[in-house]
C-alpha positions as CSV (number, residue, x, y, z in Angstrom):
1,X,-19.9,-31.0,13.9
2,X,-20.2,-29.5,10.2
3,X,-20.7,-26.6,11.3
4,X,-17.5,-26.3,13.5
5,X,-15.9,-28.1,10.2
6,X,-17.4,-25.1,8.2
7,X,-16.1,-22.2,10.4
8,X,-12.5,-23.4,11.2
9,X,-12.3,-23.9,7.4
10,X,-13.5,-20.6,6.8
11,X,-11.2,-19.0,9.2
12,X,-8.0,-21.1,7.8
13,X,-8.9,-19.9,4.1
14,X,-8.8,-16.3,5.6
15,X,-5.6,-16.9,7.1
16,X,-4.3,-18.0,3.4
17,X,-5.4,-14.9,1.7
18,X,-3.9,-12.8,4.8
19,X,-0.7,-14.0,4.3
20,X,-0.9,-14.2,0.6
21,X,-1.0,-10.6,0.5
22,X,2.7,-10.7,2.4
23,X,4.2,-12.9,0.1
24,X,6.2,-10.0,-1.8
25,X,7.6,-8.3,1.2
26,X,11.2,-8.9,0.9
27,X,12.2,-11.3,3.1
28,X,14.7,-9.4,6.2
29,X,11.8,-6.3,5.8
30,X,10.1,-6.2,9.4
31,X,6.9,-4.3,10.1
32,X,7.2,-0.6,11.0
33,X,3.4,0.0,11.9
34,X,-0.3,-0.5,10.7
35,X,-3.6,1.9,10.7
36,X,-6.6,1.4,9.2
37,X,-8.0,4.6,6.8
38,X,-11.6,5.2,7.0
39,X,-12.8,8.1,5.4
40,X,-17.0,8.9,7.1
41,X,-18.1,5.4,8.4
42,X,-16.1,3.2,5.6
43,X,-13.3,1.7,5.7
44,X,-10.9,1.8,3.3
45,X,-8.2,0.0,3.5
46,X,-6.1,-1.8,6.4
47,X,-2.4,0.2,5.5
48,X,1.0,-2.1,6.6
49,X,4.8,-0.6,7.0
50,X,7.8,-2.1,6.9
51,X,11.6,-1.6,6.5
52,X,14.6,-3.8,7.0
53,X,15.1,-2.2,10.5
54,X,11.6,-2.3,11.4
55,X,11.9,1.5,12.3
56,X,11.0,4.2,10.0
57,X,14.2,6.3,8.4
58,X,13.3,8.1,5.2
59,X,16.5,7.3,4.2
60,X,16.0,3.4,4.3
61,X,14.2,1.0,1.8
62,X,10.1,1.1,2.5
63,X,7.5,-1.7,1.9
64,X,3.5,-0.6,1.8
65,X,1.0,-3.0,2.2
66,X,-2.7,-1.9,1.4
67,X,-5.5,-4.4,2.0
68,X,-8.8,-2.9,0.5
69,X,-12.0,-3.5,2.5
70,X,-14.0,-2.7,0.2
71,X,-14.4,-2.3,-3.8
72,X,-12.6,0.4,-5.5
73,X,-12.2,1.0,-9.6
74,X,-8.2,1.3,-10.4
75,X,-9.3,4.5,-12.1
76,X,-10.5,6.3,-8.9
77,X,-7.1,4.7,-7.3
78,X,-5.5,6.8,-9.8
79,X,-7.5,9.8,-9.5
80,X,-7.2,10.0,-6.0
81,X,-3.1,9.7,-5.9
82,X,-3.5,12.4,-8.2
83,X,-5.3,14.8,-5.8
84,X,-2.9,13.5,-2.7
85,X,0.1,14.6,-5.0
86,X,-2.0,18.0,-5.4
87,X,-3.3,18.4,-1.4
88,X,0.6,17.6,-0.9
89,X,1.9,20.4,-3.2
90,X,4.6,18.0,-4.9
91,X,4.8,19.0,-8.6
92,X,6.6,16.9,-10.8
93,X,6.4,16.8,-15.2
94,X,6.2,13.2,-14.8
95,X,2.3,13.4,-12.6
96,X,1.0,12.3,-16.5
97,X,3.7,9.3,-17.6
98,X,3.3,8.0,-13.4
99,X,-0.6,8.0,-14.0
100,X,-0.7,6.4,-17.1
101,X,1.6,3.7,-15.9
102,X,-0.1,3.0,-13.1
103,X,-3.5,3.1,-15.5
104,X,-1.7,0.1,-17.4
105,X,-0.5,-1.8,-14.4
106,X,-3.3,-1.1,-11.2
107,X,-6.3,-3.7,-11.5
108,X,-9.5,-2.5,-10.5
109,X,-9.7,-4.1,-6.6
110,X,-12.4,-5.9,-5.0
111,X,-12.8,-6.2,-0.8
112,X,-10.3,-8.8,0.1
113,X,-7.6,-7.5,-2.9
114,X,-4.2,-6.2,-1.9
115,X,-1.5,-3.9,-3.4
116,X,2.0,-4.0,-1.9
117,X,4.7,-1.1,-3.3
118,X,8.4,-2.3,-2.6
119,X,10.8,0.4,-3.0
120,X,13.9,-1.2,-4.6
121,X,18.0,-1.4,-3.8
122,X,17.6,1.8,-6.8
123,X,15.2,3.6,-5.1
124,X,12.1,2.6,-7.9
125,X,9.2,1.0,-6.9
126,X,7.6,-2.8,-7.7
127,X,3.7,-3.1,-7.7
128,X,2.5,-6.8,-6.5
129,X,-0.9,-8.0,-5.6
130,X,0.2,-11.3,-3.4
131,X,2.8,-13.2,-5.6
132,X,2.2,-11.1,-8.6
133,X,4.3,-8.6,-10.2
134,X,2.2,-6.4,-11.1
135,X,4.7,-3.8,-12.9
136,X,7.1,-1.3,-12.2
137,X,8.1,2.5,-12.1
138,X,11.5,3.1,-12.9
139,X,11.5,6.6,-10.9
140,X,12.6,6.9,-7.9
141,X,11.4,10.4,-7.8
142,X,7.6,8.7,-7.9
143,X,8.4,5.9,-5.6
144,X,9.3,9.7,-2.9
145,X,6.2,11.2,-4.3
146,X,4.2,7.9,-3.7
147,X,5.0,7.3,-0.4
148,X,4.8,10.9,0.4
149,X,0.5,10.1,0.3
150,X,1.2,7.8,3.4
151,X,4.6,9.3,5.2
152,X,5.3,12.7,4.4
153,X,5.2,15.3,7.7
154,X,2.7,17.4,5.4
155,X,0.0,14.1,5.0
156,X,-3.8,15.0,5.5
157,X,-4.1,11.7,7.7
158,X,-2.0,12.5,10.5
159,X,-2.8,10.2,13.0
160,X,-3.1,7.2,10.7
161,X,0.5,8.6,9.7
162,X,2.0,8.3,12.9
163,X,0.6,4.9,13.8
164,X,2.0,3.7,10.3
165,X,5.9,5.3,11.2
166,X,5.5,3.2,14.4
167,X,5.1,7.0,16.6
168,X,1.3,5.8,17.7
């Protein structure tokens, strides 16, 4: 009997931080799609869309959800948007003000962590971990260039990309 005490507990306290992570999607957003990235044999990350329509329009307010499965330093976060931005071919002056803001706002993340970017009524974008405003970029030229990693046409993940849109 503990035991079965034991593992419905356990699966209940999962179930909190799961949907703690989806506490900052605004409220009417629905989900668009989901994929998982694994780069070799790891997994990443566990990547959610959504949109007020629940359909992907580039031209509509986005929501990403990222639920790490494993550790990761906020600086190699950082790095590695850099070298998307690069692989991508998007060019911008700001690259060096985006990075250093999201050095000052991006926590180094442990398996089970979550970062959620919601693009704004403006077009800027909102970093939250759960409940947690984590900070802001007042661009909406990065919050394009951000989502670009995940969305654009040009992405290096394509199939990950498609499943996210909702195309499968």
């Amino acid at each position: 009997m503990r035991y079965i005490l034991t593992v419905v507990l356990a699966l209940f306290s999962l179930n909190l931080l799961a949907a703690d992570c989806t506490t900052s999607v605004p409220e009417k957003f629905k989900r668009v799609g989901e994929t998982r990235l694994s780069v070799y044999f790891w997994d990443v990350y566990d990547a959610t869309l959504y949109s007020p329509s629940g359909t992907y329009k580039k031209e509509e307010r986005q929501a990403l959800l990222l639920e790490y499965l494993r550790d990761i330093k906020a600086k190699d976060l950082i790095e590695t948007t850099e070298e998307e931005w690069q692989k991508l071919g998007l060019n911008s002056d700001n690259h060096a003000k985006w990075l250093a803001k999201l050095d000052s706002i991006w926590p180094d993340i442990e398996e089970g962590d979550c970062l959620l970017l919601v693009e704004k009524s403006d077009g800027t974008a909102a970093f939250y971990q759960g409940d947690k405003l984590l900070g802001e970029v007042e661009d909406k030229h990065f919050t394009e260039q951000f989502l670009a990693i995940w969305l654009s046409e040009k992405s290096r993940f394509e199939s990950e990309r498609k499943a996210l849109i909702g195309e499968k």
